[in-house]
Chimera marker file (.cmm) of the C-alpha trace (Angstrom):
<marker_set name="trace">
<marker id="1" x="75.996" y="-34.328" z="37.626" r="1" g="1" b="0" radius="0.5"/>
<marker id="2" x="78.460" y="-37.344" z="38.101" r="1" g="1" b="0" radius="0.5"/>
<marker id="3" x="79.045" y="-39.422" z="34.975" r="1" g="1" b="0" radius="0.5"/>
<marker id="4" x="77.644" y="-43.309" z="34.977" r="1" g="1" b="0" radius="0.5"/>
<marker id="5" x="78.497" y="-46.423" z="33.845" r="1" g="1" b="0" radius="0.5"/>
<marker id="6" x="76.029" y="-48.614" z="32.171" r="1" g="1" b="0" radius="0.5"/>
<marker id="7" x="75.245" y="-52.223" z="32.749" r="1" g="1" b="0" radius="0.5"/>
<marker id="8" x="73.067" y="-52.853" z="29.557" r="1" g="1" b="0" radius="0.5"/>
<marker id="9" x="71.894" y="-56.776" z="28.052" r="1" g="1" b="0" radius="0.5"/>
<marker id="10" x="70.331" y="-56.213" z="24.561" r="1" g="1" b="0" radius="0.5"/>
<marker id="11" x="68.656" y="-59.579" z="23.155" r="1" g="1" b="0" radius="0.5"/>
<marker id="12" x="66.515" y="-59.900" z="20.044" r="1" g="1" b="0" radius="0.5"/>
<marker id="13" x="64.208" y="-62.696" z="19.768" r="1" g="1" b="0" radius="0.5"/>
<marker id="14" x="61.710" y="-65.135" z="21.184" r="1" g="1" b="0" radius="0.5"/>
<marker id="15" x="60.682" y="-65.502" z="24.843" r="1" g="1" b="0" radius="0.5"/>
<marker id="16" x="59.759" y="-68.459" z="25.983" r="1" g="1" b="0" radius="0.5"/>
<marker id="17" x="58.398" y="-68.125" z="29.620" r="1" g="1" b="0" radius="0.5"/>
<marker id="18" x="58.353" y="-71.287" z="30.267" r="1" g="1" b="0" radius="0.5"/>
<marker id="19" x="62.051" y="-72.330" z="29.482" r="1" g="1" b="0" radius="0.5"/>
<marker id="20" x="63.431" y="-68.453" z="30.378" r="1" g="1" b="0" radius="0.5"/>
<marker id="21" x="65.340" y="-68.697" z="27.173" r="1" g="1" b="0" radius="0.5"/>
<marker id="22" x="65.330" y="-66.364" z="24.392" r="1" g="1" b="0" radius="0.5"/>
<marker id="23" x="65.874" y="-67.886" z="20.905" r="1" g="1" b="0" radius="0.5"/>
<marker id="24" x="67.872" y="-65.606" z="18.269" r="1" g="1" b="0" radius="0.5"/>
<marker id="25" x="67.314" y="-66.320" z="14.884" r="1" g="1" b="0" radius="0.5"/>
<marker id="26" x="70.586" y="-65.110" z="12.561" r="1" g="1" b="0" radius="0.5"/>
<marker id="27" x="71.249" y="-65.101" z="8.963" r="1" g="1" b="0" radius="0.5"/>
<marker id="28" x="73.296" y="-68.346" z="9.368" r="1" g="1" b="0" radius="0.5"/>
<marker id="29" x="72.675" y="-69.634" z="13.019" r="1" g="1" b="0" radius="0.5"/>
<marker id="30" x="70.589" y="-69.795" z="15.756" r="1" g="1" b="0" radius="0.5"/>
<marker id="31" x="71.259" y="-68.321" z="19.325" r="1" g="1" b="0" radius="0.5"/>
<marker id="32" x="69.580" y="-69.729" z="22.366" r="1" g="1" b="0" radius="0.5"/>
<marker id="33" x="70.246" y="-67.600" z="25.577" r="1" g="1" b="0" radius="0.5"/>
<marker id="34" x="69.184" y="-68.326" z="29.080" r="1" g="1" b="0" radius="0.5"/>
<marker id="35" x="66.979" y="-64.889" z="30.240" r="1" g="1" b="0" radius="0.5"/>
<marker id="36" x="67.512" y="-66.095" z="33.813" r="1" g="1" b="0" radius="0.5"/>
<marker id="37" x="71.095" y="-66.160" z="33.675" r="1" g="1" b="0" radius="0.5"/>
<marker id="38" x="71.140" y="-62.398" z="32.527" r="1" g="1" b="0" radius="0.5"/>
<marker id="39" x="68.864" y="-61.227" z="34.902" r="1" g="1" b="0" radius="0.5"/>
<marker id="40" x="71.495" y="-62.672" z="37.753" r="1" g="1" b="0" radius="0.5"/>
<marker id="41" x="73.823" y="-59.886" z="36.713" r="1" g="1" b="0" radius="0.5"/>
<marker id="42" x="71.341" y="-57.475" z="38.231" r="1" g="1" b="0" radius="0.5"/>
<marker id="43" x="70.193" y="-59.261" z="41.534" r="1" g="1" b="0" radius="0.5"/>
<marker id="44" x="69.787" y="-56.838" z="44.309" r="1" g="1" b="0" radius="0.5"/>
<marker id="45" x="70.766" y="-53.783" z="41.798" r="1" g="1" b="0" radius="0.5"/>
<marker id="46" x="68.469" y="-50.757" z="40.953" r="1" g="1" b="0" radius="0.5"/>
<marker id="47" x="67.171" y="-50.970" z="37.149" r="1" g="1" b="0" radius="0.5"/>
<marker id="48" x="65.258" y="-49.871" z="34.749" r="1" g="1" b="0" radius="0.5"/>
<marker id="49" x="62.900" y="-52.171" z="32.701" r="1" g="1" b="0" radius="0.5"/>
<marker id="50" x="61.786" y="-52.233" z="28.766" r="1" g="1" b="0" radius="0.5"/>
<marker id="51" x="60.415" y="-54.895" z="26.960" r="1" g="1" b="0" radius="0.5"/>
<marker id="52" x="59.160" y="-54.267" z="23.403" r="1" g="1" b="0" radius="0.5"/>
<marker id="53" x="57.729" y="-56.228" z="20.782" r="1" g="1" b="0" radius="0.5"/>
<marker id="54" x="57.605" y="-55.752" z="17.306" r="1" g="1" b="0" radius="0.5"/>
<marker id="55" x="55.544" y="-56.311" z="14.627" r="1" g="1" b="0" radius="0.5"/>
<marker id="56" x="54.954" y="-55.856" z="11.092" r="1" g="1" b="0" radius="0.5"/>
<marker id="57" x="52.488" y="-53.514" z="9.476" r="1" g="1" b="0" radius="0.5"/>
<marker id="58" x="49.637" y="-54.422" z="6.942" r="1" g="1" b="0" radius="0.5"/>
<marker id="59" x="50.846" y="-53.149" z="3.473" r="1" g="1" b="0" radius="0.5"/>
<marker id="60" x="47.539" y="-51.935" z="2.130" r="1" g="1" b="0" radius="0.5"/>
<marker id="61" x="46.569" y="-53.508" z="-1.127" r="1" g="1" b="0" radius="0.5"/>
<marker id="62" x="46.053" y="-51.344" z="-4.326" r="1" g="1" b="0" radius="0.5"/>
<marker id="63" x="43.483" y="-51.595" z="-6.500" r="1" g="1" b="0" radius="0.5"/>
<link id1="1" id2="2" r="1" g="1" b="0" radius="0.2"/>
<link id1="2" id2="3" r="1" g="1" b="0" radius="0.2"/>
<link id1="3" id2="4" r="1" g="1" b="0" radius="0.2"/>
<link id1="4" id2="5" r="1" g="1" b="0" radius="0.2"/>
<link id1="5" id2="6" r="1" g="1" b="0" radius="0.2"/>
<link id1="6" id2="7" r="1" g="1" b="0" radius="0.2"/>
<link id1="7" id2="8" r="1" g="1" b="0" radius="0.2"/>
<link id1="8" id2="9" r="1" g="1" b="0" radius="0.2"/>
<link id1="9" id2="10" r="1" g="1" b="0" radius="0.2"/>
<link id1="10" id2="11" r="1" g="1" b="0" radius="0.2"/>
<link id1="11" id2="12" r="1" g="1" b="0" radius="0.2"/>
<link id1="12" id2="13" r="1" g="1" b="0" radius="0.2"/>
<link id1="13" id2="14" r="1" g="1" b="0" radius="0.2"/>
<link id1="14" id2="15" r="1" g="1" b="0" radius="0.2"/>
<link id1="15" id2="16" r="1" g="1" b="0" radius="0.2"/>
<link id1="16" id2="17" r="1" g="1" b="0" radius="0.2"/>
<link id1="17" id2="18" r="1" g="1" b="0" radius="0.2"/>
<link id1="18" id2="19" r="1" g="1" b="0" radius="0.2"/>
<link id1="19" id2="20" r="1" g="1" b="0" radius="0.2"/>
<link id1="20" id2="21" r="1" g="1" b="0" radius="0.2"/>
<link id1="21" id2="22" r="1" g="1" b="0" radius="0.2"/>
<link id1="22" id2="23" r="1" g="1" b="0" radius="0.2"/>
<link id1="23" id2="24" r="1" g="1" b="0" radius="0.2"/>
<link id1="24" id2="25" r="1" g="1" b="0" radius="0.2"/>
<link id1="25" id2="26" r="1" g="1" b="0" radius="0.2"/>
<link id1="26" id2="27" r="1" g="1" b="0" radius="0.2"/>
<link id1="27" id2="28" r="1" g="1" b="0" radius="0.2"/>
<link id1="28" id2="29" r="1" g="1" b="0" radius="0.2"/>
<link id1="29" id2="30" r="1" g="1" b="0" radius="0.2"/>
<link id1="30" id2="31" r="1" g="1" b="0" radius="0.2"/>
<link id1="31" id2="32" r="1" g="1" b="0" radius="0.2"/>
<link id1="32" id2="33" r="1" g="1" b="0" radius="0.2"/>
<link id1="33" id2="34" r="1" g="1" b="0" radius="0.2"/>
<link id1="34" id2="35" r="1" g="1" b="0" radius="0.2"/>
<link id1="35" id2="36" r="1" g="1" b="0" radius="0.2"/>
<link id1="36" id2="37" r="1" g="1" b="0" radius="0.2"/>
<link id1="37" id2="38" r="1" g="1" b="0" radius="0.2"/>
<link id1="38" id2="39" r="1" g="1" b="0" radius="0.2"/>
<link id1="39" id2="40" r="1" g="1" b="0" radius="0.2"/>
<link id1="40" id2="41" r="1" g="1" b="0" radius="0.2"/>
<link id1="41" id2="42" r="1" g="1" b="0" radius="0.2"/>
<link id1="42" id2="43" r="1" g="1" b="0" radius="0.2"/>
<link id1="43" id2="44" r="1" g="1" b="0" radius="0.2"/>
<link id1="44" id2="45" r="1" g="1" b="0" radius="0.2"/>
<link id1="45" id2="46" r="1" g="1" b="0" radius="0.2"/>
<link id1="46" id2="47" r="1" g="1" b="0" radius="0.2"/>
<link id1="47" id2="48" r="1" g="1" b="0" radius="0.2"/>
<link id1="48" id2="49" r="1" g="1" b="0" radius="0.2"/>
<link id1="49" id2="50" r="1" g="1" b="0" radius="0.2"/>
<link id1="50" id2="51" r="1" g="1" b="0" radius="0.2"/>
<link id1="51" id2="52" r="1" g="1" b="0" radius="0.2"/>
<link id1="52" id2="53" r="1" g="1" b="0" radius="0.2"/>
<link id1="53" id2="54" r="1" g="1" b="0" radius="0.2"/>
<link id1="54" id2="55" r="1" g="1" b="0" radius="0.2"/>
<link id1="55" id2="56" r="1" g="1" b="0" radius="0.2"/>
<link id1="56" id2="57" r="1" g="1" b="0" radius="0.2"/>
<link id1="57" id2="58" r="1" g="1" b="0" radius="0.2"/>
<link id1="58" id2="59" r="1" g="1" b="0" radius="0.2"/>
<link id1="59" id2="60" r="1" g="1" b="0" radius="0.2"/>
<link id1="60" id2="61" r="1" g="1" b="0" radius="0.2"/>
<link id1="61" id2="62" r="1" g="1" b="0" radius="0.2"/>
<link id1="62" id2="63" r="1" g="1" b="0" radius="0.2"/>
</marker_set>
């Protein structure tokens, strides 16, 4: 098998659909990127797709 090279975006935070920006909230700052813009890199290129969302479990209460 021939080795690859990897074209990879990782962004962590909240989509908005309607603006196609995704808002990163850090420690000390907050990061607006434009989703559009990113996807550009991959126009016309075969790729693989993953969105995930996260959320926090219930802690269950003791008695």
């Amino acid at each position: 098998m021939a080795s690859k090279k990897v074209n990879q975006v990782n962004i962590r935070g909240t989509f908005d659909l309607d603006t196609m920006e995704i808002v990163e909230q850090a420690k000390e700052a907050e990061y607006t990127y434009d989703f559009l813009e990113q996807l550009r890199d991959f126009d016309g290129k075969n790729i693989t797709v993953s969105i995930k969302e996260e959320k926090e479990l219930p802690v269950k209460e003791e008695l």
